[in-house]
C-alpha positions as CSV (number, residue, x, y, z in Angstrom):
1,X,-10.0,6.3,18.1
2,X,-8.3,3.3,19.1
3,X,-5.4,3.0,20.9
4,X,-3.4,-0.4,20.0
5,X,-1.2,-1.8,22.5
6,X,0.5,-4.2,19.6
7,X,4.5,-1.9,18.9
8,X,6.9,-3.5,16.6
9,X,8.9,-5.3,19.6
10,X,5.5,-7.1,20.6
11,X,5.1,-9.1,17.4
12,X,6.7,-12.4,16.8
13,X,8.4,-13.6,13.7
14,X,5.3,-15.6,11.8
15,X,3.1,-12.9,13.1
16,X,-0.3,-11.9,11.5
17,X,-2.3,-9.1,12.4
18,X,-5.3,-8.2,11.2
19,X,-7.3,-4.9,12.1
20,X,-10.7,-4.1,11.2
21,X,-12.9,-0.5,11.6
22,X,-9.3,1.0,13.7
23,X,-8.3,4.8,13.2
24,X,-4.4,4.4,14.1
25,X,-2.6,7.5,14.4
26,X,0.8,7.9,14.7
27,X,1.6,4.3,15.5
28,X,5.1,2.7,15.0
29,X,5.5,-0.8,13.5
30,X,8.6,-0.2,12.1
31,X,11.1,-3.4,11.7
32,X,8.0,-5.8,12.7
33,X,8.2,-9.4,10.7
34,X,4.5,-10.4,9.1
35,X,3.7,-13.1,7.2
36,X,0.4,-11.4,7.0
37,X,-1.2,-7.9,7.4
38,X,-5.0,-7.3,6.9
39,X,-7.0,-4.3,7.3
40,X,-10.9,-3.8,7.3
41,X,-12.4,-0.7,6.7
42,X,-9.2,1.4,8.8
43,X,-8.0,4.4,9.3
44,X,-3.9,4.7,8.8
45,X,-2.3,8.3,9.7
46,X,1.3,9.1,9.9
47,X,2.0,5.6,10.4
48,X,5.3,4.1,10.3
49,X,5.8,0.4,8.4
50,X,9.3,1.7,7.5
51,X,11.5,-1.7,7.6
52,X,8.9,-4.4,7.4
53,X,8.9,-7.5,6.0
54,X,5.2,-8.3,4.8
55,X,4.8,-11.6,3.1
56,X,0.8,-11.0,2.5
57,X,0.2,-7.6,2.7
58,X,-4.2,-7.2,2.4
59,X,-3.9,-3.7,2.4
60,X,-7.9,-2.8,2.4
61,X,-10.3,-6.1,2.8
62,X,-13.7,-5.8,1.9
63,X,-16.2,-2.9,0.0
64,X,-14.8,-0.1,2.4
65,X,-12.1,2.0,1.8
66,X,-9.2,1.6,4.0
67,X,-7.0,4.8,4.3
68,X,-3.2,5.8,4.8
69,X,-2.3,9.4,4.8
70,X,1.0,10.7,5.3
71,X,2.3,6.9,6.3
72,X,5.9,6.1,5.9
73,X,7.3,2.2,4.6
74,X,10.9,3.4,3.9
75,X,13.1,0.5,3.3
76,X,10.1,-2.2,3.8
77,X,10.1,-5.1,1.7
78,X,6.5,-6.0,0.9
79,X,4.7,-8.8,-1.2
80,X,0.7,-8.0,-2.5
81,X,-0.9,-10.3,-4.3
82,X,-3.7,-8.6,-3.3
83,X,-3.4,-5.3,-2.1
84,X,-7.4,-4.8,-2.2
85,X,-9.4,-1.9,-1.4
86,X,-6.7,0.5,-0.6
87,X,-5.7,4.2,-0.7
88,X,-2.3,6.2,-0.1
89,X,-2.0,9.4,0.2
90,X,1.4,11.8,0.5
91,X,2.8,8.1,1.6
92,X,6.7,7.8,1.7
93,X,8.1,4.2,0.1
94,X,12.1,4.9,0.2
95,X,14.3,2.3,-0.5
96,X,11.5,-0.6,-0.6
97,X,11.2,-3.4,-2.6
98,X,7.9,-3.9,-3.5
99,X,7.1,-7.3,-5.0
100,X,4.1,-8.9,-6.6
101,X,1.9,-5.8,-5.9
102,X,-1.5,-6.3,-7.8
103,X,-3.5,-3.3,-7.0
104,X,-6.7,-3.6,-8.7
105,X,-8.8,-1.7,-5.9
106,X,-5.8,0.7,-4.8
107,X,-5.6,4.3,-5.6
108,X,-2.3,6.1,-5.0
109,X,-2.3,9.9,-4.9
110,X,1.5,12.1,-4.2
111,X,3.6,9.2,-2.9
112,X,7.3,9.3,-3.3
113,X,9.0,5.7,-4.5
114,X,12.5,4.7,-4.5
115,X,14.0,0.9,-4.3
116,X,12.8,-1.5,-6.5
117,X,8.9,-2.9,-7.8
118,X,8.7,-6.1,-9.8
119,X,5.9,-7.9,-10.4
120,X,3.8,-5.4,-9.9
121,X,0.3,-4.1,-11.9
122,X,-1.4,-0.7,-11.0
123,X,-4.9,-0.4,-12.3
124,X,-6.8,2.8,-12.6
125,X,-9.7,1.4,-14.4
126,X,-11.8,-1.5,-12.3
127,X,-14.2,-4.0,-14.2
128,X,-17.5,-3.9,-13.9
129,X,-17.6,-6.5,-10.9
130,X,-14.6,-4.6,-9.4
131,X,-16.1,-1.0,-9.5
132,X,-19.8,-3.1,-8.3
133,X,-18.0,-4.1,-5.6
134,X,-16.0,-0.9,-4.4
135,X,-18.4,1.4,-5.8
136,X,-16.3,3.5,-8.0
137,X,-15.4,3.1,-11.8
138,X,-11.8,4.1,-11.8
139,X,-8.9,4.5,-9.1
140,X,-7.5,7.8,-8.5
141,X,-4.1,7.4,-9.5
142,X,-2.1,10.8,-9.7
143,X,1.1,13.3,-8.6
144,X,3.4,10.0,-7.8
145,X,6.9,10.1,-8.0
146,X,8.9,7.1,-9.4
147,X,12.1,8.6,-10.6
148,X,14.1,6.9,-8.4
149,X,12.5,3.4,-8.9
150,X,13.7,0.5,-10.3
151,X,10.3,-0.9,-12.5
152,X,11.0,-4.7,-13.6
153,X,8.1,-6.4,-15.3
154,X,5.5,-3.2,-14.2
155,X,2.0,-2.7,-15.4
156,X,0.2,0.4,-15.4
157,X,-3.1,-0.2,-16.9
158,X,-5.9,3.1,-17.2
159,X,-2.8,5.7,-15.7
160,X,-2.4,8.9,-17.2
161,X,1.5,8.5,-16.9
162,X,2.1,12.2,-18.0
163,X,0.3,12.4,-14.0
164,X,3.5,10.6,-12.7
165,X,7.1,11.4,-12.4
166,X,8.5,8.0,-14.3
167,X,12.2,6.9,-14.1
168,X,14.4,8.2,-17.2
169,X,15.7,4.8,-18.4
């Protein structure tokens, strides 16, 4: 494992940072400022994003798998255009406001939503150049909770939605 010496109060308004082949385990970003956040082929555990502003969030670059499990982004506002090769697990997303999220390689398993997501497309069934590329046909995408989400202008393509907890209205 890899220890990072980077904490929320270290990183600069503007900042990027980019981590590649990193297990981070109970690491606190919380109310950092990024214009852009990559990750390579890392390893995210009980992480806290909670009250980030991401402007490019690259979620999982490139063919491997990048994982967060049990992370928290409560009242984070994030923009994905590409969110990549990315999965959450048990993840907490209170009170964000998720914007632009196009999750093509991103598989989502029991995480809790609240806030608002606009602009947004999940995907649980990848193209063939897509699934080539990640080397999987489909994108686990099950046991989320969106009840207390506000869904403007949201796509979900290939989801058994009877496998989610939707919003009433």
């Amino acid at each position: 494992m890899v220890q990072l010496a980077t904490r929320s109060a270290d990183v600069d308004l503007g900042a990027r940072l980019a981590l590649a082949s990193q297990v981070v385990r109970n690491e606190d970003f919380s109310g950092t400022r990024l214009d852009s956040f990559k990750a390579t082929a890392c390893t995210f555990v009980a992480t806290d994003f909670s009250k980030m502003w991401i402007g490019d969030a690259q979620f999982g670059v490139g063919p491997t798998q990048t994982l967060y499990r049990g992370c928290t982004f409560d009242g984070s506002t994030i923009y994905a255009i590409d969110a990549g090769n990315a999965r959450f697990e048990s993840c907490r997303f209170l009170g964000v406001t998720l914007i632009d999220w196009v999750t093509r390689g991103v598989e989502m398993v029991d995480c809790e939503f609240t806030g608002a997501i606009s602009q947004a497309w999940f995907s649980g069934e990848l193209d063939a150049a897509d699934a080539a590329y990640y080397g999987r046909t489909a994108n686990e995408f099950s046991g989320n909770d969106f009840r207390g989400t506000s869904l403007v202008s949201v796509r979900f393509d290939g989801i058994a939605l009877d496998r989610q907890l939707l919003p009433q209205s």
